[in-house]
LOBA-615476 format. One record per atom (N, C-alpha, C, O, CB): x, y, z; atom name; residue number from 1; residue in one letter. Coordinates in steps of 0.02 Angstrom, whole numbers, padded with zeros to 5 digits, m for minus. Glycine has a CB too. Layout:
BEGIN
PT      u      v      w atom  nr rest
PT      X      Y      Z   CA NUM    A
...
REM end
This chain:
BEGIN
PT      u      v      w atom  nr rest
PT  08423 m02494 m00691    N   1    X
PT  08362 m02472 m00657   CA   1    X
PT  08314 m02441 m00707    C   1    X
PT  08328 m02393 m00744    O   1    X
PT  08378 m02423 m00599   CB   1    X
PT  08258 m02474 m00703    N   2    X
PT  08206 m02431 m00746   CA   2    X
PT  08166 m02358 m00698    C   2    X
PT  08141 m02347 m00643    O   2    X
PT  08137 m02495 m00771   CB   2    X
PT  08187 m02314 m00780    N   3    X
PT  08163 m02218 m00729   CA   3    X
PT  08101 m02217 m00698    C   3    X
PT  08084 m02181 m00651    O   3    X
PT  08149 m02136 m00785   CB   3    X
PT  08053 m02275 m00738    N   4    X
PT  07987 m02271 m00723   CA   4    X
PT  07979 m02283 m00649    C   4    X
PT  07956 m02239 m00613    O   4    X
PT  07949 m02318 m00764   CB   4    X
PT  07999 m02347 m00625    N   5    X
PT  07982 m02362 m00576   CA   5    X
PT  08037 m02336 m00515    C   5    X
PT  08027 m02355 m00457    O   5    X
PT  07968 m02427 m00585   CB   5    X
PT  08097 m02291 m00531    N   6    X
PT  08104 m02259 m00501   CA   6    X
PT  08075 m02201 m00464    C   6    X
PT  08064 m02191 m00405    O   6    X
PT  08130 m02259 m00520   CB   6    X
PT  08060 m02148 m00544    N   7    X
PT  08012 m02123 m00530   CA   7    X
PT  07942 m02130 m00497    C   7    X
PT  07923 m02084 m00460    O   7    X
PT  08010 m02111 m00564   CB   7    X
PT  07904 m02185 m00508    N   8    X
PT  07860 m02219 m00441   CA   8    X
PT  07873 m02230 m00369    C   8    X
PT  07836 m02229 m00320    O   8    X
PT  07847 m02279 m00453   CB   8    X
PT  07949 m02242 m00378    N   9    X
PT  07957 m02267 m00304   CA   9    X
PT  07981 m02176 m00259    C   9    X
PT  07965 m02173 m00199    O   9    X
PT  08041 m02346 m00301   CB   9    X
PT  08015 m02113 m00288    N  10    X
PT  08033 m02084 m00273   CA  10    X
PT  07958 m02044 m00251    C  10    X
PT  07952 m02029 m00192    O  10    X
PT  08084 m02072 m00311   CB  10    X
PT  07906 m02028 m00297    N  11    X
PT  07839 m02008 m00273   CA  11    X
PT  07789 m02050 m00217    C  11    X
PT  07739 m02023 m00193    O  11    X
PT  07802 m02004 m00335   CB  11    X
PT  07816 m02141 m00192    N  12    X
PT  07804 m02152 m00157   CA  12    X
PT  07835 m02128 m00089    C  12    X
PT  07802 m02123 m00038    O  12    X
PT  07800 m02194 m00174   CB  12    X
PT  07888 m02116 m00092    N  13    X
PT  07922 m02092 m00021   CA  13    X
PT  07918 m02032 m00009    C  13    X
PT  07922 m02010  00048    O  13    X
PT  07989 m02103 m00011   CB  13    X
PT  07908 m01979 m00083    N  14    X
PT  07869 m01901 m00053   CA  14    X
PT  07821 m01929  00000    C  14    X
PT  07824 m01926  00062    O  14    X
PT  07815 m01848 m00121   CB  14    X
PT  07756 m01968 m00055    N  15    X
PT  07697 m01960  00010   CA  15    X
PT  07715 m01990  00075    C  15    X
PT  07693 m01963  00126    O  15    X
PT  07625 m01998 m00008   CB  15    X
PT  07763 m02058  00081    N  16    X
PT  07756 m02070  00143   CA  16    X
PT  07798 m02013  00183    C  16    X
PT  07763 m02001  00232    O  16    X
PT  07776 m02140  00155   CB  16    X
PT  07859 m01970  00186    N  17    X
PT  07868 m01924  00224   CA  17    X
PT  07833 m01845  00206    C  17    X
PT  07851 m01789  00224    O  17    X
PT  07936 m01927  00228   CB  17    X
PT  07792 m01862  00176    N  18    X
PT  07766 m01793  00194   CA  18    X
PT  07701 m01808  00257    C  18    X
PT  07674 m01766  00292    O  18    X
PT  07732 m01752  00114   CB  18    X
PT  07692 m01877  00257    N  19    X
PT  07635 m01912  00291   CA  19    X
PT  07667 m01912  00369    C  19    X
PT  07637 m01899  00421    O  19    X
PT  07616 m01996  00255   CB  19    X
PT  07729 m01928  00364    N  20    X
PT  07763 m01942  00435   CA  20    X
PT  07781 m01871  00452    C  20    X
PT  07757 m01849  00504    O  20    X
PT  07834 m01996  00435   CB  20    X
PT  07817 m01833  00419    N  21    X
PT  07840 m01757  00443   CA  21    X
PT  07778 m01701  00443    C  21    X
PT  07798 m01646  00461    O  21    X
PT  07902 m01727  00386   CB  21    X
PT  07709 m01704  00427    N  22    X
PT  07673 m01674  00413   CA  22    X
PT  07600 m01702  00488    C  22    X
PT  07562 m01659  00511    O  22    X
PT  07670 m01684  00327   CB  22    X
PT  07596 m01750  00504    N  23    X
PT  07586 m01768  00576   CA  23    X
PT  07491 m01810  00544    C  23    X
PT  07439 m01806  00577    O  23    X
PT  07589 m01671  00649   CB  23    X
PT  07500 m01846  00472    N  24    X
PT  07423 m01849  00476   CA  24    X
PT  07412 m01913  00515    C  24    X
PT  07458 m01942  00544    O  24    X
PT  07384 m01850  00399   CB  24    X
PT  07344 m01936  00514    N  25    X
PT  07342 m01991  00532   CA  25    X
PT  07375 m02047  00529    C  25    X
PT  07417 m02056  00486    O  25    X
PT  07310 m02000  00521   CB  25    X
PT  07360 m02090  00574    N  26    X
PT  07428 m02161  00597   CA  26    X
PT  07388 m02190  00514    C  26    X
PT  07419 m02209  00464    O  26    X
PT  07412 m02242  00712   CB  26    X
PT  07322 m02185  00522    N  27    X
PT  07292 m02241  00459   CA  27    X
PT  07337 m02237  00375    C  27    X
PT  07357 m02285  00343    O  27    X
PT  07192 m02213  00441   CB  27    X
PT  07344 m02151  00354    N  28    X
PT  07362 m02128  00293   CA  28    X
PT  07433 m02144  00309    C  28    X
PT  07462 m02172  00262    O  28    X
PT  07341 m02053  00272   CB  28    X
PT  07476 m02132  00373    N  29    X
PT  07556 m02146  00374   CA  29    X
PT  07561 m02217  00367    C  29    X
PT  07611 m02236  00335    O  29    X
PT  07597 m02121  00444   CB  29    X
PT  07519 m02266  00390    N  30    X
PT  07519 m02314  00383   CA  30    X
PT  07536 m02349  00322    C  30    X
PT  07580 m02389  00308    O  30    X
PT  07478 m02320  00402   CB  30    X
PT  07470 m02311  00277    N  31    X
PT  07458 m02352  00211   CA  31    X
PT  07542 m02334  00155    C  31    X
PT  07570 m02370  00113    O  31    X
PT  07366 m02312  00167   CB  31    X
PT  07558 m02257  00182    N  32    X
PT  07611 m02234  00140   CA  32    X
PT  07674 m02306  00151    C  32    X
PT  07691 m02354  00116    O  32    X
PT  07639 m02143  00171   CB  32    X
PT  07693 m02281  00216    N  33    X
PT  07734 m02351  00247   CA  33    X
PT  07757 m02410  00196    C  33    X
PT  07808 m02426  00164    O  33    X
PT  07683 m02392  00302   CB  33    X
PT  07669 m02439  00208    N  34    X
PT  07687 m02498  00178   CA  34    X
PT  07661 m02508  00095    C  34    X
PT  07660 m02562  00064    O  34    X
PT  07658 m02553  00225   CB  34    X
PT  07643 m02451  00073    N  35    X
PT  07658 m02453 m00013   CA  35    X
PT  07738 m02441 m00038    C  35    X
PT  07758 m02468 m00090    O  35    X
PT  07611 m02385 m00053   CB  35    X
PT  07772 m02408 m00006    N  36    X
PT  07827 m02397 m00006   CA  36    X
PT  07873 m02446  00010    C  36    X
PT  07928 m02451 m00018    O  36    X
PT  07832 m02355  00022   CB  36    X
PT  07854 m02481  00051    N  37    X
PT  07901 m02545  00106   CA  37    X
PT  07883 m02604  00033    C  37    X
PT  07928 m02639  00010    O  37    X
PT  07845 m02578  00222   CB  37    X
PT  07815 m02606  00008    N  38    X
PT  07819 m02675 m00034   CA  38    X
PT  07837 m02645 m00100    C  38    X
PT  07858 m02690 m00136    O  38    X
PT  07745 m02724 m00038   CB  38    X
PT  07838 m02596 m00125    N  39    X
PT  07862 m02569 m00197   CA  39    X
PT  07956 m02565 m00186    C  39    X
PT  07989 m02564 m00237    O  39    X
PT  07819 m02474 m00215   CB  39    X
PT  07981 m02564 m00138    N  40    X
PT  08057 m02570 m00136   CA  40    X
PT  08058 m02630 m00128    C  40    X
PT  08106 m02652 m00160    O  40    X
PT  08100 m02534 m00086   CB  40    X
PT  08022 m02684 m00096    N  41    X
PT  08043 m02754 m00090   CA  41    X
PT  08030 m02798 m00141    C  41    X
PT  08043 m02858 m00137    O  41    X
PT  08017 m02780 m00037   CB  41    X
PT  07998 m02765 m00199    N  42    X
PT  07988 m02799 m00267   CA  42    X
PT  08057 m02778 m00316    C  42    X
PT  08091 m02810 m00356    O  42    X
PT  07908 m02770 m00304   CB  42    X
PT  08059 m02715 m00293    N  43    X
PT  08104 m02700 m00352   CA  43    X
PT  08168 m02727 m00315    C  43    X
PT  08218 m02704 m00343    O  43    X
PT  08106 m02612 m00381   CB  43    X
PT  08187 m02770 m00257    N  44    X
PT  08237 m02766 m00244   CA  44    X
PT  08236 m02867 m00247    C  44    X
PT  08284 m02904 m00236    O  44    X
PT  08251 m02711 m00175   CB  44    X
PT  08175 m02884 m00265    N  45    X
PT  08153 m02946 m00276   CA  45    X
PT  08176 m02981 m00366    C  45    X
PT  08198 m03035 m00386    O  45    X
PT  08069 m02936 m00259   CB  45    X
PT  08157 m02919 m00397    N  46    X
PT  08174 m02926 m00450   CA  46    X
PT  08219 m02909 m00500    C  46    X
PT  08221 m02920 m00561    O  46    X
PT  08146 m02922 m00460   CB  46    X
PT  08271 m02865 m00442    N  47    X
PT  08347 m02868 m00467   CA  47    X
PT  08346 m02796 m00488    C  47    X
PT  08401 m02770 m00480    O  47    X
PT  08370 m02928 m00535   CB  47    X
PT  08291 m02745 m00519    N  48    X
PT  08326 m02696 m00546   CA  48    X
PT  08346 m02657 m00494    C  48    X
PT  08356 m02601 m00517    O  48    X
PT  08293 m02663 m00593   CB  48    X
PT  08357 m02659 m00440    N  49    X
PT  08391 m02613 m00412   CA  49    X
PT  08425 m02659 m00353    C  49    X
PT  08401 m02715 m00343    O  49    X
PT  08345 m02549 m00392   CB  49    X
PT  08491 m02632 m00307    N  50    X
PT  08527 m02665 m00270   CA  50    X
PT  08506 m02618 m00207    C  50    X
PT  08471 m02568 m00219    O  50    X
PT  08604 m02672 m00295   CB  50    X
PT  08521 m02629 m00154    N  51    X
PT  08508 m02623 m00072   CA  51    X
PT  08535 m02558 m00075    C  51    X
PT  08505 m02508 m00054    O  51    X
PT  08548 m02681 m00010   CB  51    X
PT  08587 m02555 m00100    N  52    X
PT  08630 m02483 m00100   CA  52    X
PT  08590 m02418 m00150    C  52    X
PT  08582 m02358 m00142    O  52    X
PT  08718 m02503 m00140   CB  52    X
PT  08572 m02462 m00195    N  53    X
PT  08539 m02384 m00241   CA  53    X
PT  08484 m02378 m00191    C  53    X
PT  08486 m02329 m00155    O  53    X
PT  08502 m02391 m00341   CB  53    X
PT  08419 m02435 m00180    N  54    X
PT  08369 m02404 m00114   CA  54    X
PT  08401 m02351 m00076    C  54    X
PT  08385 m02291 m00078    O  54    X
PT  08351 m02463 m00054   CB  54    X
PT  08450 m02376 m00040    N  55    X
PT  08466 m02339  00016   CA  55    X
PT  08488 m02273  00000    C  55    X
PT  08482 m02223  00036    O  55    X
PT  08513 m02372  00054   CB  55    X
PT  08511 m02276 m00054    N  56    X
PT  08526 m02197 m00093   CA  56    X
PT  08474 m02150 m00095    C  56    X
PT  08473 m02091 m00077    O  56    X
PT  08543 m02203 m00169   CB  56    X
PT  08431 m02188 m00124    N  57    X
PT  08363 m02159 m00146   CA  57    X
PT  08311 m02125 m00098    C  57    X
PT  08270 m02079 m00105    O  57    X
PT  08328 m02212 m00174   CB  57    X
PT  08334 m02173 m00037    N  58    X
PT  08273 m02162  00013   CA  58    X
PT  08322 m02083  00045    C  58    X
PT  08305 m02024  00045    O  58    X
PT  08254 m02250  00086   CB  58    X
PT  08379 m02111  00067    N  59    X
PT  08409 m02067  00089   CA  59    X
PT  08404 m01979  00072    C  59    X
PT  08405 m01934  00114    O  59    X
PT  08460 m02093  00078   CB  59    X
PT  08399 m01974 m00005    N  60    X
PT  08378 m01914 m00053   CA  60    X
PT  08325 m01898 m00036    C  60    X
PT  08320 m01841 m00014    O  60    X
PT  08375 m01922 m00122   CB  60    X
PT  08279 m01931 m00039    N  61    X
PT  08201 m01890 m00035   CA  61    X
PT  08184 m01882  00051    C  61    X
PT  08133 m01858  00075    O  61    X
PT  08125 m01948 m00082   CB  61    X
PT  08245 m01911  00088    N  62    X
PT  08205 m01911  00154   CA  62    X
PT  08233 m01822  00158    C  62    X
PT  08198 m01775  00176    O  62    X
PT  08237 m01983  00230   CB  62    X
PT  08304 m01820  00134    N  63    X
PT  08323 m01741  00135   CA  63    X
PT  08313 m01701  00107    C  63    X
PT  08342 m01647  00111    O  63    X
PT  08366 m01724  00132   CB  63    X
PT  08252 m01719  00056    N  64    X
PT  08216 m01660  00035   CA  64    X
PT  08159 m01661  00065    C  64    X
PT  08125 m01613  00046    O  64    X
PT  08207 m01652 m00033   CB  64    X
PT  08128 m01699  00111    N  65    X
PT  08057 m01676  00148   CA  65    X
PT  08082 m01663  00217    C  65    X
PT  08048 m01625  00251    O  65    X
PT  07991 m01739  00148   CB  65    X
PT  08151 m01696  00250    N  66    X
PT  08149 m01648  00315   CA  66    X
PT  08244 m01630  00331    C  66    X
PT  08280 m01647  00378    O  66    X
PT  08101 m01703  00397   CB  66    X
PT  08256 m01595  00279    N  67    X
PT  08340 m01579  00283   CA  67    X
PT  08395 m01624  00290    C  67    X
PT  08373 m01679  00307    O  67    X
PT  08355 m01542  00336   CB  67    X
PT  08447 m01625  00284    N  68    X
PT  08508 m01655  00299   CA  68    X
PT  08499 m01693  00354    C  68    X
PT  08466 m01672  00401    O  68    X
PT  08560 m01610  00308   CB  68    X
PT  08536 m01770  00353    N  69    X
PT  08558 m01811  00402   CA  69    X
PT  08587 m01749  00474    C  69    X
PT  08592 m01688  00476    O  69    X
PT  08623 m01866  00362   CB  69    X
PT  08600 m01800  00517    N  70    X
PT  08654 m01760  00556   CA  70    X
PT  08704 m01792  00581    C  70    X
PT  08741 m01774  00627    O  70    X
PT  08631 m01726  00608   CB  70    X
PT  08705 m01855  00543    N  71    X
PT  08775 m01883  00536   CA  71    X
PT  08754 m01966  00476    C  71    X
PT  08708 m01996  00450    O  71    X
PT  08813 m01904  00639   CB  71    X
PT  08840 m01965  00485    N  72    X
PT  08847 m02004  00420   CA  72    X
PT  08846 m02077  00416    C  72    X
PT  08893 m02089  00453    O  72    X
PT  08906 m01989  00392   CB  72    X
PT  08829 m02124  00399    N  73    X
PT  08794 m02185  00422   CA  73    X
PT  08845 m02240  00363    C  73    X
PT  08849 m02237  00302    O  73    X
PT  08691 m02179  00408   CB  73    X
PT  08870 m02277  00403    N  74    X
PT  08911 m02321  00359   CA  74    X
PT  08885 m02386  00347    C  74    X
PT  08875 m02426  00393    O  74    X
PT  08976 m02329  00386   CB  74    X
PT  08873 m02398  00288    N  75    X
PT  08857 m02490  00276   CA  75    X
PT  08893 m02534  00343    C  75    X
PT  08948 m02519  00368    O  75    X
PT  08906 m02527  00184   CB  75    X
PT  08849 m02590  00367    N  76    X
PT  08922 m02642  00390   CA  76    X
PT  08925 m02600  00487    C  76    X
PT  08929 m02632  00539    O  76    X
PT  09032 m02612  00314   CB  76    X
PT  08923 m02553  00482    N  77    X
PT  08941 m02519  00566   CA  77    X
PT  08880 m02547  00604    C  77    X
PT  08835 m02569  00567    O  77    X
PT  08942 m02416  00574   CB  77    X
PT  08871 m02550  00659    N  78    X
PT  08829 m02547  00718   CA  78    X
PT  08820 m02476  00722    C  78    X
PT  08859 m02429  00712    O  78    X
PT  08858 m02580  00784   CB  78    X
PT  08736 m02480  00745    N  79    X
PT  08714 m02429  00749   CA  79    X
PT  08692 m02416  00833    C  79    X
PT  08658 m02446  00874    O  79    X
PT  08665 m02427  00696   CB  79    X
PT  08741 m02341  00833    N  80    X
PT  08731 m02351  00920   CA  80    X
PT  08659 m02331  00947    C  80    X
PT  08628 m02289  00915    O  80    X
PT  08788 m02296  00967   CB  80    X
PT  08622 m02366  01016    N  81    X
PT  08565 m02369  01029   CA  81    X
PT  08552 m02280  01057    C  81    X
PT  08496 m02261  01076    O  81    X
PT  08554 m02435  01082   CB  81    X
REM end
């Protein structure tokens, strides 16, 4: 994984949850969304990173803008409705 575009992608998901946990407009949550949604689908397009480090990643910064999960989420399980 290159740090750079880690580092890009980790300051993209500050702004988008500070955008979603912070209540601004649908327009700015919007735009965060999907800079974030196509900057993981490149890097996951072009191999340097696997589904699992994303999911790592996203997982980290979502618990530093709004605390701990409240439960533990397994690859592969159904997720109950």
């Amino acid at each position: 994984m290159g740090d750079e575009a880690i580092v890009r992608l980790r300051k993209l998901l500050r702004d988008l949850f500070s955008a979603r946990y912070q209540g601004v407009d649908g327009m700015r949550a919007s735009r965060a969304q999907g800079y974030a949604d196509g900057y993981m689908a490149a890097l996951l397009a072009s191999g340097k990173v696997s589904q699992r480090d994303l999911l790592s990643i996203v997982a980290e910064e979502r618990s530093r803008a709004a605390g701990p999960a409240t439960g533990a989420a397994v690859l592969g399980e159904p997720v109950a409705a």
